[in-house]
N, C-alpha and C positions, 0 to 999 in steps of 0.2 A: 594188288595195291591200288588204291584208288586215288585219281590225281584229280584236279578241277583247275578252271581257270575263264577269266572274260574275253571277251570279246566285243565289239560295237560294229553297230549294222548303221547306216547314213540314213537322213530321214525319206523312208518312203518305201525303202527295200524291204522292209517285215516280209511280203507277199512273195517277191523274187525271191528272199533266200528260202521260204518256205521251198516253191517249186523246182528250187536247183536241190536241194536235198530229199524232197520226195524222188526224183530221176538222180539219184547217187552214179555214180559210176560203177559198176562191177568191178573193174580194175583196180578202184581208190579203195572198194569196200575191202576186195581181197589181199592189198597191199596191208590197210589198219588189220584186218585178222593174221595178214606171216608175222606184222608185227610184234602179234601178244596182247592187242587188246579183245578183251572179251565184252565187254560192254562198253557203250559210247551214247550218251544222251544230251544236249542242248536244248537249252529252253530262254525263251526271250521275254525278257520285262517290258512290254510295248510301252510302258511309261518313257522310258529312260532309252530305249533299246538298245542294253544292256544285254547280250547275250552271255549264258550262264552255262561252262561246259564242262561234265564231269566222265572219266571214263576210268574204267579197271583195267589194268594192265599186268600181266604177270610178270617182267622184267623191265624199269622204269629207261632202264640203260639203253633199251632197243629203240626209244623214241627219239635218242641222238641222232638217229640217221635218216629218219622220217624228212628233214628237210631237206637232203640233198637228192633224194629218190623222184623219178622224170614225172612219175605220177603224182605226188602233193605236187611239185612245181607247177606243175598246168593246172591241177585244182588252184590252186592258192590265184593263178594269174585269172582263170575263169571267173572268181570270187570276187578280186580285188576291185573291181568296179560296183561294188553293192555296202563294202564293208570299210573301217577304217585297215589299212597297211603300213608295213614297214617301206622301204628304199625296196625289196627284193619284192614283194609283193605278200609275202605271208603275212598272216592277221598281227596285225600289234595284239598282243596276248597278254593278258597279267595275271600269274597263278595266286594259287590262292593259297593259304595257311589254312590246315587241318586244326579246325577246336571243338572238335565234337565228333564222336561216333556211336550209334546204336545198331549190332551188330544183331 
């Protein structure tokens, strides 16, 4: 199943979030694969910096628990100086409504 959703980067960061996600974590990568996602892509509208993030997941259920796990927390807090956030430090996120698919 494939989900998407936004995200916003603060003006200036385009560059930094690039190079924190070229040097991903091993740990965050292999945490999102126990999780069930098989594919994970973002992409940024440098206009707006709007980021735009869509990933496939074989069980939607299992990303319930992606926030309380030590590894997104410390990503999220590593992040949260580049990007807009909540009170806890995760990205303010706003999913998005499926109206179209070519399969």
């Amino acid at each position: 199943m494939w989900q998407s959703f936004t995200m916003k980067l603060l003006p200036g960061m385009a560059a930094e979030y690039q190079k924190r996600h070229d040097a991903i974590w091993p740990d965050l990568v292999n945490l999102l694969k126990q999780t069930g996602i098989s594919e994970y892509a973002i992409f940024l509208d440098e206009q707006t910096l709007v980021l735009f993030a869509v990933l496939q997941v074989n069980d939607p259920l299992l990303l319930h628990d992606l926030p309380v796990h030590p590894v997104m927390q410390r990503w999220w807090h590593y992040m949260s100086d580049i990007m807009e956030t909540n009170a806890d430090a995760s990205p303010v996120s706003i999913p998005l409504k499926p109206v179209f698919y070519l399969p």
